[in-house]
mmCIF file as Biopython writes it, N, C-alpha, C and O atoms, coordinates in Angstrom:
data_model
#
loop_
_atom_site.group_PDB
_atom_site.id
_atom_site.type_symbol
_atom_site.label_atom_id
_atom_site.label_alt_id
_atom_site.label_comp_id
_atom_site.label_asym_id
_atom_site.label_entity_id
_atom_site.label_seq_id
_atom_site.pdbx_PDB_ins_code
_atom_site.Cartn_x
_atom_site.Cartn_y
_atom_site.Cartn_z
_atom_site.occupancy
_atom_site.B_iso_or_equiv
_atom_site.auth_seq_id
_atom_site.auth_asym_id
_atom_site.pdbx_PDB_model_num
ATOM 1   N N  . UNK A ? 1  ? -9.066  -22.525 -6.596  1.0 0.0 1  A 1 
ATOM 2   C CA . UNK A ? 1  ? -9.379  -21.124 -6.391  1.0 0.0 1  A 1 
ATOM 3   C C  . UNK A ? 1  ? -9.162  -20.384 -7.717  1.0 0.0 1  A 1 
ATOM 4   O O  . UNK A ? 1  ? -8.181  -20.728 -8.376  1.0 0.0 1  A 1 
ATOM 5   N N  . UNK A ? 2  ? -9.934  -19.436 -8.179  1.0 0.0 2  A 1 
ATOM 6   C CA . UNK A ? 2  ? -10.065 -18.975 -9.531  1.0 0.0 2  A 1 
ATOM 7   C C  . UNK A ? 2  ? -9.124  -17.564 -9.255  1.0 0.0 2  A 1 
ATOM 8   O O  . UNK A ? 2  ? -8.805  -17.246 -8.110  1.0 0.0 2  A 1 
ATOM 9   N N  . UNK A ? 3  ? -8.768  -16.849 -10.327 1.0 0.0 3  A 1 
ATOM 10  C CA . UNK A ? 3  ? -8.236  -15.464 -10.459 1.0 0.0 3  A 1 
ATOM 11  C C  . UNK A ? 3  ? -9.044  -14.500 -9.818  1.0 0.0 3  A 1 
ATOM 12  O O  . UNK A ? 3  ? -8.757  -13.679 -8.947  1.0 0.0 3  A 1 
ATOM 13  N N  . UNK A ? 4  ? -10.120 -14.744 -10.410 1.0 0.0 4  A 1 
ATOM 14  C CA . UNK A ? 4  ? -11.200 -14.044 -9.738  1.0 0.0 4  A 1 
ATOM 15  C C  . UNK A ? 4  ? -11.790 -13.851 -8.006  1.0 0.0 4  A 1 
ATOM 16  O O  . UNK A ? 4  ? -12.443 -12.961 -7.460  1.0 0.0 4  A 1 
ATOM 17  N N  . UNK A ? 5  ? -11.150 -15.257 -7.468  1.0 0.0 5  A 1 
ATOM 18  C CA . UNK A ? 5  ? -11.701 -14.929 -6.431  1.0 0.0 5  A 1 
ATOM 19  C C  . UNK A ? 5  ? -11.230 -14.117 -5.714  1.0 0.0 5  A 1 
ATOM 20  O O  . UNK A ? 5  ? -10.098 -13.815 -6.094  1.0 0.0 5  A 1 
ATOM 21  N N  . UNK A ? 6  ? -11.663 -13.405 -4.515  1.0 0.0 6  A 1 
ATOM 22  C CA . UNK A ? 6  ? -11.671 -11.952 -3.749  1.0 0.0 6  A 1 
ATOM 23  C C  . UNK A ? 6  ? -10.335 -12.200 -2.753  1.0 0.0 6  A 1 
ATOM 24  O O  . UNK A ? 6  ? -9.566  -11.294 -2.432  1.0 0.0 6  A 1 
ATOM 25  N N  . UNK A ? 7  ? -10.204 -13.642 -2.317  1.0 0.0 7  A 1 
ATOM 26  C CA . UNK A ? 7  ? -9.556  -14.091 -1.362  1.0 0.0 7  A 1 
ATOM 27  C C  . UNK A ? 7  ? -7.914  -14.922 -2.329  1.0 0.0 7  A 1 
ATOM 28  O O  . UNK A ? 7  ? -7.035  -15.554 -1.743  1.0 0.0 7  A 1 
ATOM 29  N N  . UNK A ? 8  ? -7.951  -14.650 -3.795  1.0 0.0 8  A 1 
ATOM 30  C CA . UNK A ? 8  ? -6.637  -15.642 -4.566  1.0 0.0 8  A 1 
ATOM 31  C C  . UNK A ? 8  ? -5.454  -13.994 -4.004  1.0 0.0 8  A 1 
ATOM 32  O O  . UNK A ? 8  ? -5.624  -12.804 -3.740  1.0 0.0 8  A 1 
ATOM 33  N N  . UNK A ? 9  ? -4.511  -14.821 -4.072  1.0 0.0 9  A 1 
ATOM 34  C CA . UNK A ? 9  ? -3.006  -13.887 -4.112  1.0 0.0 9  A 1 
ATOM 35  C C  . UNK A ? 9  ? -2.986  -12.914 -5.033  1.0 0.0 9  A 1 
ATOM 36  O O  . UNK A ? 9  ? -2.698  -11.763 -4.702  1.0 0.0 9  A 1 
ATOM 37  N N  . UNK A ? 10 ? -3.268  -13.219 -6.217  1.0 0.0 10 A 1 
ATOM 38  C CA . UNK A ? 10 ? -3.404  -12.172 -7.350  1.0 0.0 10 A 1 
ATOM 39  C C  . UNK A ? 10 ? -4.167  -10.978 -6.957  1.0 0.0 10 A 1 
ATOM 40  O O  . UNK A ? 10 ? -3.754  -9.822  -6.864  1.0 0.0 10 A 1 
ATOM 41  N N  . UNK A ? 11 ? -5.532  -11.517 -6.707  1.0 0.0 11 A 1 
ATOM 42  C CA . UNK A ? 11 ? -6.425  -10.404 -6.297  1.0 0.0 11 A 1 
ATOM 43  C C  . UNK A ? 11 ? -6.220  -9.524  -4.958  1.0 0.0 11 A 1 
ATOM 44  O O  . UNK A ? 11 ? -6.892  -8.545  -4.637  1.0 0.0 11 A 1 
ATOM 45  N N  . UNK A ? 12 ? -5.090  -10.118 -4.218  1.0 0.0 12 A 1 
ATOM 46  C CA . UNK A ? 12 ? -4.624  -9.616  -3.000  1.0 0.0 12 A 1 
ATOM 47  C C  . UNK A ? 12 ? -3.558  -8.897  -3.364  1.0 0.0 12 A 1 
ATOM 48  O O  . UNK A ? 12 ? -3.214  -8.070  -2.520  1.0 0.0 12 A 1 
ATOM 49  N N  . UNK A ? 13 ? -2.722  -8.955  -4.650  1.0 0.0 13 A 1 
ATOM 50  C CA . UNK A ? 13 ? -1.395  -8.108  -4.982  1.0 0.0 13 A 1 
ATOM 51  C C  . UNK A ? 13 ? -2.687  -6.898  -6.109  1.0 0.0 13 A 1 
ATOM 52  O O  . UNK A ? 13 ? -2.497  -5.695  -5.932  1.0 0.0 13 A 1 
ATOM 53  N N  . UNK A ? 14 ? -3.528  -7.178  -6.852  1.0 0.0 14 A 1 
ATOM 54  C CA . UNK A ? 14 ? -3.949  -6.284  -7.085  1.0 0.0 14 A 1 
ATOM 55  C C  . UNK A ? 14 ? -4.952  -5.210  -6.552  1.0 0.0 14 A 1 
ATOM 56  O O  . UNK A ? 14 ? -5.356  -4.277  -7.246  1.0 0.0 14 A 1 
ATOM 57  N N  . UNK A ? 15 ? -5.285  -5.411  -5.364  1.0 0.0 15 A 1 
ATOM 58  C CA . UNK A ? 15 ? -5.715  -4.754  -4.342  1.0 0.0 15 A 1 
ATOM 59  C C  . UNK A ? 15 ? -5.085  -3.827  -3.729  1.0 0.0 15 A 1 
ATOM 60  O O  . UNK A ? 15 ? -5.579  -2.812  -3.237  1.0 0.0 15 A 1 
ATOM 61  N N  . UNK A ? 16 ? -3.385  -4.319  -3.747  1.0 0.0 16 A 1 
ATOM 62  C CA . UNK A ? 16 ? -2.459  -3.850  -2.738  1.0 0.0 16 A 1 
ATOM 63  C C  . UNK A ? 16 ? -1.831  -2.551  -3.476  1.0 0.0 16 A 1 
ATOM 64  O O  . UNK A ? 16 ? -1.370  -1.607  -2.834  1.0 0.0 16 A 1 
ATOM 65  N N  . UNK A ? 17 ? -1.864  -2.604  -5.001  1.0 0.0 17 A 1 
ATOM 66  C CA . UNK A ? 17 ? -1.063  -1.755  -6.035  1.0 0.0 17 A 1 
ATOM 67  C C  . UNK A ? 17 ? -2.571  -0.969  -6.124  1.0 0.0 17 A 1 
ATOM 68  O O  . UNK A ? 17 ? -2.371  0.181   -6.514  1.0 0.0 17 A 1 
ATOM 69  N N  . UNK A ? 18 ? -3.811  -1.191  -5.920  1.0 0.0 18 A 1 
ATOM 70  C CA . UNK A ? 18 ? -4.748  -0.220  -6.261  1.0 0.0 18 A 1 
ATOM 71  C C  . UNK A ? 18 ? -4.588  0.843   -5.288  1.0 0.0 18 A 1 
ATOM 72  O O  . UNK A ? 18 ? -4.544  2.034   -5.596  1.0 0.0 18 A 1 
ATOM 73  N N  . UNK A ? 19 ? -4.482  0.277   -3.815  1.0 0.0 19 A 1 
ATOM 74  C CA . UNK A ? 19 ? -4.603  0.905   -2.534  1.0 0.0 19 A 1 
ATOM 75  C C  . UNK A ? 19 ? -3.714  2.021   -2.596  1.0 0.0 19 A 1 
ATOM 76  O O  . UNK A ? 19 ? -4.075  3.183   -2.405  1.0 0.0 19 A 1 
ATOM 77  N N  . UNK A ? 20 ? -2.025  1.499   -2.985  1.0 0.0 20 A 1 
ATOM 78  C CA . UNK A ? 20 ? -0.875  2.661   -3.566  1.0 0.0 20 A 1 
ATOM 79  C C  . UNK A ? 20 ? -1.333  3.650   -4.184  1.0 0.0 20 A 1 
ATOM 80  O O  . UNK A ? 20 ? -1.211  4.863   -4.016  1.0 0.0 20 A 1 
ATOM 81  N N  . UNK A ? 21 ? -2.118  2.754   -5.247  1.0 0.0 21 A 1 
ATOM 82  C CA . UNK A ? 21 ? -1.639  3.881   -6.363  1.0 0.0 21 A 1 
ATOM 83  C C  . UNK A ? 21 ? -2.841  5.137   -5.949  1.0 0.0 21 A 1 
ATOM 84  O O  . UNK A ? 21 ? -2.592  6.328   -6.137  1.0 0.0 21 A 1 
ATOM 85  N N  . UNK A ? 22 ? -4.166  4.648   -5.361  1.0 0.0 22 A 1 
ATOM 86  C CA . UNK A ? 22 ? -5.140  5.762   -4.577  1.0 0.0 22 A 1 
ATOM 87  C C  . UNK A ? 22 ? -4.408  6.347   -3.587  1.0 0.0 22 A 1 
ATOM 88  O O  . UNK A ? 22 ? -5.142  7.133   -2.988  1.0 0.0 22 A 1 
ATOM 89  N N  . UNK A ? 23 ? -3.284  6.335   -3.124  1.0 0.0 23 A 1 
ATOM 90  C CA . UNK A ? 23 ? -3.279  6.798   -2.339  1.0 0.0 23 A 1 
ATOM 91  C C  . UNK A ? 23 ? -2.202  7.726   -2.509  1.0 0.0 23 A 1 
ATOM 92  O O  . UNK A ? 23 ? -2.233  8.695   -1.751  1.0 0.0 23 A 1 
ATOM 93  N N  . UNK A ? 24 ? -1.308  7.660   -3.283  1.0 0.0 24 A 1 
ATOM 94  C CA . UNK A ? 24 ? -0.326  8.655   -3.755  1.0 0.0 24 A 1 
ATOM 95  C C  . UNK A ? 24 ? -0.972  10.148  -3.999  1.0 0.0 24 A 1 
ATOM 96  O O  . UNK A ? 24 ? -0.057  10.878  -3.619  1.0 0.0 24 A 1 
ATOM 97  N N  . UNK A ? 25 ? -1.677  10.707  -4.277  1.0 0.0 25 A 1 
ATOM 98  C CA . UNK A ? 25 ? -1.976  11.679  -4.449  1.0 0.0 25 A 1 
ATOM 99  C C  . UNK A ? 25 ? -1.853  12.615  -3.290  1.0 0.0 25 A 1 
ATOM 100 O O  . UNK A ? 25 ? -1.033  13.529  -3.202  1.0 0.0 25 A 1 
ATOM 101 N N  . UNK A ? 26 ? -3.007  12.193  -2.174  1.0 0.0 26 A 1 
ATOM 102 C CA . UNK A ? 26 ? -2.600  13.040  -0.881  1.0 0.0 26 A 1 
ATOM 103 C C  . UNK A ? 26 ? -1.345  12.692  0.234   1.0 0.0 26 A 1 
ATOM 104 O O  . UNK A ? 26 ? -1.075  13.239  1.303   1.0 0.0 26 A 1 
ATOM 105 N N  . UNK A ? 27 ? -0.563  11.308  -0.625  1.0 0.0 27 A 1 
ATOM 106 C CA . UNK A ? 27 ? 0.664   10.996  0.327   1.0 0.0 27 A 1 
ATOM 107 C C  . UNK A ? 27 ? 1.665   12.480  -0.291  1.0 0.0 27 A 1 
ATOM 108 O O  . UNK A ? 27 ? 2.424   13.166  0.395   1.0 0.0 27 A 1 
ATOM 109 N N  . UNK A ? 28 ? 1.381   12.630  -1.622  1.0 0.0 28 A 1 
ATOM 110 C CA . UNK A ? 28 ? 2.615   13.361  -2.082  1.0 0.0 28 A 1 
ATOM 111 C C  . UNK A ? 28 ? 2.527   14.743  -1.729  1.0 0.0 28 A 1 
ATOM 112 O O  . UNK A ? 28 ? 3.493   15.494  -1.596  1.0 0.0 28 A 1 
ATOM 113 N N  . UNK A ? 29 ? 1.155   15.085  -1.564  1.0 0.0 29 A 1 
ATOM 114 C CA . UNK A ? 29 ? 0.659   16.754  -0.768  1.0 0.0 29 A 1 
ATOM 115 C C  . UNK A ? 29 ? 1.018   16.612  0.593   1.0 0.0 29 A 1 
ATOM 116 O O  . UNK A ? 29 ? 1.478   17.564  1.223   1.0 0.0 29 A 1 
ATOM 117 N N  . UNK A ? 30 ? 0.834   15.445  1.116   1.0 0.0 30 A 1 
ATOM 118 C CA . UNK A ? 30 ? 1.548   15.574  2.948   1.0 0.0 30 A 1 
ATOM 119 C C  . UNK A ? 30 ? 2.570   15.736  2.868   1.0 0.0 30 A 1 
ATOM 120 O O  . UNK A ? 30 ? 3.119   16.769  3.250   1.0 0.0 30 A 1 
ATOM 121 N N  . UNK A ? 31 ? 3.272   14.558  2.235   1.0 0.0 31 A 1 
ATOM 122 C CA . UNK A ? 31 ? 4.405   14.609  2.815   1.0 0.0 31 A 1 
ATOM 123 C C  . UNK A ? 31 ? 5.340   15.367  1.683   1.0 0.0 31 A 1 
ATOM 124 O O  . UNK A ? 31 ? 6.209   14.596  1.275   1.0 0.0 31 A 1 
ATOM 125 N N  . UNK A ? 32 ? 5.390   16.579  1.111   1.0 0.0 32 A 1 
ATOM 126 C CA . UNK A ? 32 ? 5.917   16.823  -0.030  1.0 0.0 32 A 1 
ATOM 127 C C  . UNK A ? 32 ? 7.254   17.401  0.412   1.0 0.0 32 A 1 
ATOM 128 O O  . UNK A ? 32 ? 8.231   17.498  -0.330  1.0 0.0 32 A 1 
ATOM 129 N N  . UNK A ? 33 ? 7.213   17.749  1.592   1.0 0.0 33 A 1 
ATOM 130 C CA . UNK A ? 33 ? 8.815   18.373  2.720   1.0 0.0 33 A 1 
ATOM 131 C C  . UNK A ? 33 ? 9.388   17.465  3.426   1.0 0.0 33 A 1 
ATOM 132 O O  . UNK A ? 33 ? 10.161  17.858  4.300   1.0 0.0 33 A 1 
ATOM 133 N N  . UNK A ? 34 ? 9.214   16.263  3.285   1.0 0.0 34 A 1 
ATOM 134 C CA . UNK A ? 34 ? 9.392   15.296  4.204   1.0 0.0 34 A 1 
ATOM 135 C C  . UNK A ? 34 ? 11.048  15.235  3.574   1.0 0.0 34 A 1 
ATOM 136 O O  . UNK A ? 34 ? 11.465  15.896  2.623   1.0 0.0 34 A 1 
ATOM 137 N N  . UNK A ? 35 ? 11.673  14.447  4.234   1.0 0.0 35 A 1 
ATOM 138 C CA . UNK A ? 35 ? 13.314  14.017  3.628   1.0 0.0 35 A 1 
ATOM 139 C C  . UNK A ? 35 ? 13.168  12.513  3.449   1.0 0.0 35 A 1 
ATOM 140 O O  . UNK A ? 35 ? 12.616  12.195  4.503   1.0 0.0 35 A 1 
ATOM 141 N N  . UNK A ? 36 ? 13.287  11.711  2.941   1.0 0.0 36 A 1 
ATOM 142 C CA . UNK A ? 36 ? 13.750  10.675  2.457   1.0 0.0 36 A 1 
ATOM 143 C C  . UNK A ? 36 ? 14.782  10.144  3.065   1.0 0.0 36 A 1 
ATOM 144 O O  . UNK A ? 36 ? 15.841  10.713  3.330   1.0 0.0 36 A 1 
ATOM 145 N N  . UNK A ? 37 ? 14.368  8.628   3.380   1.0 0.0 37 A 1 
ATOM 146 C CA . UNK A ? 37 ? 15.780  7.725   4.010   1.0 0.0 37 A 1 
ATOM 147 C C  . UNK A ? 37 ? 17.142  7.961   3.866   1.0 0.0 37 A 1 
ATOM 148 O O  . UNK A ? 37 ? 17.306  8.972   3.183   1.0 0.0 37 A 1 
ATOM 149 N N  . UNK A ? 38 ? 17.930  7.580   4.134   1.0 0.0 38 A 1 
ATOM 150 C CA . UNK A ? 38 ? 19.503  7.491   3.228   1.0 0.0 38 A 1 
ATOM 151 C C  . UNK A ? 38 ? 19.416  6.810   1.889   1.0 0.0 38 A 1 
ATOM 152 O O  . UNK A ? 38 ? 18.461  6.067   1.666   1.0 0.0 38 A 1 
ATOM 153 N N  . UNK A ? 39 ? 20.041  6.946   1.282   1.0 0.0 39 A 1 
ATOM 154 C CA . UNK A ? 39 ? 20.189  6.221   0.026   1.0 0.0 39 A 1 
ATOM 155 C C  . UNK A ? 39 ? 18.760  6.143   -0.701  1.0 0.0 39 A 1 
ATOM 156 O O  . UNK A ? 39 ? 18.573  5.212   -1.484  1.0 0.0 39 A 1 
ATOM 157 N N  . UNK A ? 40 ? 17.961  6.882   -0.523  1.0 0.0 40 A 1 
ATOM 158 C CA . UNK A ? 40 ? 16.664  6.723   -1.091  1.0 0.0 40 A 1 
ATOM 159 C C  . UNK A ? 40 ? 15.889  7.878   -2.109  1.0 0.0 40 A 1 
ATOM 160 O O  . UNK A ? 40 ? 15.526  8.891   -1.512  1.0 0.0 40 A 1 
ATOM 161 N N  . UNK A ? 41 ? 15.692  7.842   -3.121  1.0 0.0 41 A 1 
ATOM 162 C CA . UNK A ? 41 ? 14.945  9.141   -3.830  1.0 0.0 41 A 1 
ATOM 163 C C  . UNK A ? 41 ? 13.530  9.351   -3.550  1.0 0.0 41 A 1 
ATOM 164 O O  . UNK A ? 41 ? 12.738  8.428   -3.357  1.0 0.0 41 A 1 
ATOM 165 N N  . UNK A ? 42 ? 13.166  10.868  -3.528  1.0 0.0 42 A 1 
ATOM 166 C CA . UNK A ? 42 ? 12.012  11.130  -3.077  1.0 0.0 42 A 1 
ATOM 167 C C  . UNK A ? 42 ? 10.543  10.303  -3.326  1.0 0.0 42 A 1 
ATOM 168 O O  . UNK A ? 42 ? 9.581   10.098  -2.586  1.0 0.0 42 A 1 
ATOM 169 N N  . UNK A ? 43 ? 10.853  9.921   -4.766  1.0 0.0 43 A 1 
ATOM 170 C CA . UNK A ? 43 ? 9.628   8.930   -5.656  1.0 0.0 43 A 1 
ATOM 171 C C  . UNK A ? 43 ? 9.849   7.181   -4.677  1.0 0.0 43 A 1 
ATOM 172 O O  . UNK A ? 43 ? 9.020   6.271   -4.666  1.0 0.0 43 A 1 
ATOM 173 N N  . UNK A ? 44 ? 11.271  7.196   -3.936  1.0 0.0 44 A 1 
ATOM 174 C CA . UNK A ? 44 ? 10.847  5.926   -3.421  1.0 0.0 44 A 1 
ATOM 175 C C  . UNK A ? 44 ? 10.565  5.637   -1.927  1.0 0.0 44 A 1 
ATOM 176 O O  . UNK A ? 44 ? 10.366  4.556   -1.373  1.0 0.0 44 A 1 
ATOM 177 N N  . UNK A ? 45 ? 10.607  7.177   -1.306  1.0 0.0 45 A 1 
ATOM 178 C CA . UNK A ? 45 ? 10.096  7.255   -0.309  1.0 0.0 45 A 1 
ATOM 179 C C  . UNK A ? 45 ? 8.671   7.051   -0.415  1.0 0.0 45 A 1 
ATOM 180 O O  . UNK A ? 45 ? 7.967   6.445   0.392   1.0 0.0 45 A 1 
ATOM 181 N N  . UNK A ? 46 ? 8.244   7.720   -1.687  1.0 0.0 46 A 1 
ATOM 182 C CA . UNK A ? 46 ? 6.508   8.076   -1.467  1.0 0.0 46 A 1 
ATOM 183 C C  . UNK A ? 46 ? 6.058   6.590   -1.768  1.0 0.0 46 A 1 
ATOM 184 O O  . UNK A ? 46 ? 5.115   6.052   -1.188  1.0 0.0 46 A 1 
ATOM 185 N N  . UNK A ? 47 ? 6.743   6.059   -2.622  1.0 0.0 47 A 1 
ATOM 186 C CA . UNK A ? 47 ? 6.014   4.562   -3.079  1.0 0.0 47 A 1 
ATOM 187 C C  . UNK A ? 47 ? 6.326   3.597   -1.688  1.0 0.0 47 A 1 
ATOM 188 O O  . UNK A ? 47 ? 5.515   2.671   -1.697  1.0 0.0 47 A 1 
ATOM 189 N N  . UNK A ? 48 ? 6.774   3.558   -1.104  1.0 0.0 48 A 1 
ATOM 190 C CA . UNK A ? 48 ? 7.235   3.061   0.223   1.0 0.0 48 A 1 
ATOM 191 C C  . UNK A ? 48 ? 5.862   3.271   1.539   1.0 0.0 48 A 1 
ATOM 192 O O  . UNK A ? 48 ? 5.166   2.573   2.276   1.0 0.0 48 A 1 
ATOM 193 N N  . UNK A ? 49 ? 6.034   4.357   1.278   1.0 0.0 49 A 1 
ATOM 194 C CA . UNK A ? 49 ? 4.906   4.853   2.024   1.0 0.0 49 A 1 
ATOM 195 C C  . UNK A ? 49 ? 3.587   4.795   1.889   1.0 0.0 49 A 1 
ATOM 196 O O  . UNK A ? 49 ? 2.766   4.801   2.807   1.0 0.0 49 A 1 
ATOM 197 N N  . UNK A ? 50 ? 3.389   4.742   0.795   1.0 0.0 50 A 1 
ATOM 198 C CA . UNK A ? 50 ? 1.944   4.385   -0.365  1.0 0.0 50 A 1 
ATOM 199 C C  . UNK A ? 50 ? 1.771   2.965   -0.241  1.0 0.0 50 A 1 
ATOM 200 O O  . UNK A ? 50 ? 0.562   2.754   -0.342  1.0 0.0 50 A 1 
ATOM 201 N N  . UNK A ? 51 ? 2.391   1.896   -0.071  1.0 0.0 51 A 1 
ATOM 202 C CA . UNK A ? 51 ? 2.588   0.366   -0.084  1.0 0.0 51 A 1 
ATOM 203 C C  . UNK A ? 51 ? 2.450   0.262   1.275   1.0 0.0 51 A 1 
ATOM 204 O O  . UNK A ? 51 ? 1.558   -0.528  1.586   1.0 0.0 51 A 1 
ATOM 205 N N  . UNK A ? 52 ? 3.217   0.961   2.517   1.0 0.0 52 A 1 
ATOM 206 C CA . UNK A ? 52 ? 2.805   0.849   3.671   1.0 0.0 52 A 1 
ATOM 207 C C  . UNK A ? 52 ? 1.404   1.011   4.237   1.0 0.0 52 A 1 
ATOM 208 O O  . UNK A ? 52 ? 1.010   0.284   5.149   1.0 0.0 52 A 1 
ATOM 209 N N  . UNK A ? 53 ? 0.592   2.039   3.655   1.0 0.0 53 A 1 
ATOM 210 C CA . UNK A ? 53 ? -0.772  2.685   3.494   1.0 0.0 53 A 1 
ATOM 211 C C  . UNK A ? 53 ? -1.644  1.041   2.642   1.0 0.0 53 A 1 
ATOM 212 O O  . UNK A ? 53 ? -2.401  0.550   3.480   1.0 0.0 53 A 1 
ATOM 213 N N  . UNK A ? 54 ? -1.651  0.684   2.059   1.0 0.0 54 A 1 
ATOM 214 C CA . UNK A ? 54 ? -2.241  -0.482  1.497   1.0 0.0 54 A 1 
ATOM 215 C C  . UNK A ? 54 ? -2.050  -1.554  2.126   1.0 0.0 54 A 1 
ATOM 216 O O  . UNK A ? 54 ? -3.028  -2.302  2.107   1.0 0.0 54 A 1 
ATOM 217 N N  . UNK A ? 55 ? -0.605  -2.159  3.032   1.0 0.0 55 A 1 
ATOM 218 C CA . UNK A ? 55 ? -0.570  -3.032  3.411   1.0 0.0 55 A 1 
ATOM 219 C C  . UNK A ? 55 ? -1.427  -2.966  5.132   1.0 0.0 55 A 1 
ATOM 220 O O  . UNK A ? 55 ? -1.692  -3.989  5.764   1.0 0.0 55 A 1 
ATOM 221 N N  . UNK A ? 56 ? -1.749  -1.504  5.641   1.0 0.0 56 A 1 
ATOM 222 C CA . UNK A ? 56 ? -2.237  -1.286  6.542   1.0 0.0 56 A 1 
ATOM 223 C C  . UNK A ? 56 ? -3.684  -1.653  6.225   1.0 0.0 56 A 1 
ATOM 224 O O  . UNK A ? 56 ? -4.208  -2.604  6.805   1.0 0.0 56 A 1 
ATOM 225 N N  . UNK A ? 57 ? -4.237  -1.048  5.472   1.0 0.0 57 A 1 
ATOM 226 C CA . UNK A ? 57 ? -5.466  -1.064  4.559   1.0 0.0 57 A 1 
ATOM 227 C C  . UNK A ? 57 ? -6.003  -2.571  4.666   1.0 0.0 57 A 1 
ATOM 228 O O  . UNK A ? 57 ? -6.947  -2.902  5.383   1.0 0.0 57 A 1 
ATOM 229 N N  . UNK A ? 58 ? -5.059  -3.671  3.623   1.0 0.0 58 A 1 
ATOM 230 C CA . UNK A ? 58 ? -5.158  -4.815  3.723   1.0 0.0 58 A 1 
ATOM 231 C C  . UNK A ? 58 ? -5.894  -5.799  5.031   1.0 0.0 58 A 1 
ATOM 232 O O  . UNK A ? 58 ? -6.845  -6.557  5.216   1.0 0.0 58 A 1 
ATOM 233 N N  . UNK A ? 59 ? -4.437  -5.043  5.937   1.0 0.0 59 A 1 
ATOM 234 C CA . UNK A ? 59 ? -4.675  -5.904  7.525   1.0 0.0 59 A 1 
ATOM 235 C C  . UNK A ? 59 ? -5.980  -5.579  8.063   1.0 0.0 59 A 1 
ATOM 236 O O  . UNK A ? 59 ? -6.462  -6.487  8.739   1.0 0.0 59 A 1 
ATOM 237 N N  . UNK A ? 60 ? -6.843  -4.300  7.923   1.0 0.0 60 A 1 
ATOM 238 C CA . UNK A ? 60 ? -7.809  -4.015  8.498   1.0 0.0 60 A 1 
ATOM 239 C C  . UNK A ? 60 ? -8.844  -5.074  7.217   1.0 0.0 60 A 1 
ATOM 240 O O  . UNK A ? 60 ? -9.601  -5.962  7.609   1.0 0.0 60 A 1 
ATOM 241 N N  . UNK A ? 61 ? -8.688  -4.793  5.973   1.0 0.0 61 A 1 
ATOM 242 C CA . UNK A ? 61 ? -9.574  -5.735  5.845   1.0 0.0 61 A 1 
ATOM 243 C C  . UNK A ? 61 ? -9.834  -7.157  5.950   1.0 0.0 61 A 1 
ATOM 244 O O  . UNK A ? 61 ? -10.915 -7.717  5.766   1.0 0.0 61 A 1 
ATOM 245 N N  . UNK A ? 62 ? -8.603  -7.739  6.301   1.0 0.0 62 A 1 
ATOM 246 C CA . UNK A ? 62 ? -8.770  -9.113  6.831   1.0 0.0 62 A 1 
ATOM 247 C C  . UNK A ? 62 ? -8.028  -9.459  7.986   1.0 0.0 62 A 1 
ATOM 248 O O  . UNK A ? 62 ? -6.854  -9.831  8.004   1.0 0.0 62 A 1 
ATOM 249 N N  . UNK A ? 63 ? -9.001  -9.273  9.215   1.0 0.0 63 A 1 
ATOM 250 C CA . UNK A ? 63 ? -8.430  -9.004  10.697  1.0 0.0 63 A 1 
ATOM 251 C C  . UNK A ? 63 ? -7.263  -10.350 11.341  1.0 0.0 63 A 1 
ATOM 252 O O  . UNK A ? 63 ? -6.881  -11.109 10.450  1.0 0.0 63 A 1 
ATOM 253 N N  . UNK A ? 64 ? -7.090  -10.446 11.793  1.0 0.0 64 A 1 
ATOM 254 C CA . UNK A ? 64 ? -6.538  -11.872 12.406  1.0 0.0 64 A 1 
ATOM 255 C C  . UNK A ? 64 ? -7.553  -12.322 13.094  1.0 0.0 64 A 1 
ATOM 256 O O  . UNK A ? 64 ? -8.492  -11.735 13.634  1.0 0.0 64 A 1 
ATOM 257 N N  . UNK A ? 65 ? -7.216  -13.617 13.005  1.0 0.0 65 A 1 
ATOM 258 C CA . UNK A ? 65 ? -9.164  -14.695 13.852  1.0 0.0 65 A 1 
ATOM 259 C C  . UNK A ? 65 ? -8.199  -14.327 15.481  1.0 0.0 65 A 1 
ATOM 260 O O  . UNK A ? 65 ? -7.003  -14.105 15.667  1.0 0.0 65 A 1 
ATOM 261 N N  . UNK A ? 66 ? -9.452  -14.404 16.492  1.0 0.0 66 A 1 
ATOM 262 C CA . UNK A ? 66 ? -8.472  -14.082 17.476  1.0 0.0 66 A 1 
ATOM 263 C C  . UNK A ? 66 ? -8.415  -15.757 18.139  1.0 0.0 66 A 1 
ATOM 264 O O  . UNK A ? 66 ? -8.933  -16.769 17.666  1.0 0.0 66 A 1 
ATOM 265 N N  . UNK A ? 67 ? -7.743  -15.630 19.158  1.0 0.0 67 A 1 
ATOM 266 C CA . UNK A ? 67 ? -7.194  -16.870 19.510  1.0 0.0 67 A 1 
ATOM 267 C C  . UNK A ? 67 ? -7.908  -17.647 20.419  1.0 0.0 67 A 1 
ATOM 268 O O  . UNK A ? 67 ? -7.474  -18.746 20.766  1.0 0.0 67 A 1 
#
């Protein structure tokens, strides 16, 4: 399997950091009042949340085969 292909790990972690990083913009206008976990700073709530948003993203683009 090449770097290139659509389906290698690489191209699946750089998919996943594109999805974040598009998506920070209107995560940080929503949620800009939000409070943050315990022990957590505001920048790692949003990246948390931005990674959650991509890994959702992800799952829709490659469904589970059903059974």
């Amino acid at each position: 399997m090449s770097i290139l292909d659509p389906d290698s790990d690489i191209a699946a972690i750089a998919r996943r950091d594109l999805n974040a990083r598009t998506s920070l913009p209107a995560l940080i206008q929503v949620c800009a009042h939000d409070k943050p976990n315990d022990n957590e700073t505001k920048e790692e709530m949003f990246a948390r949340r931005a990674y959650a948003i991509a890994d959702a993203m992800e799952r829709q683009r490659t469904p589970e085969p059903p059974e």
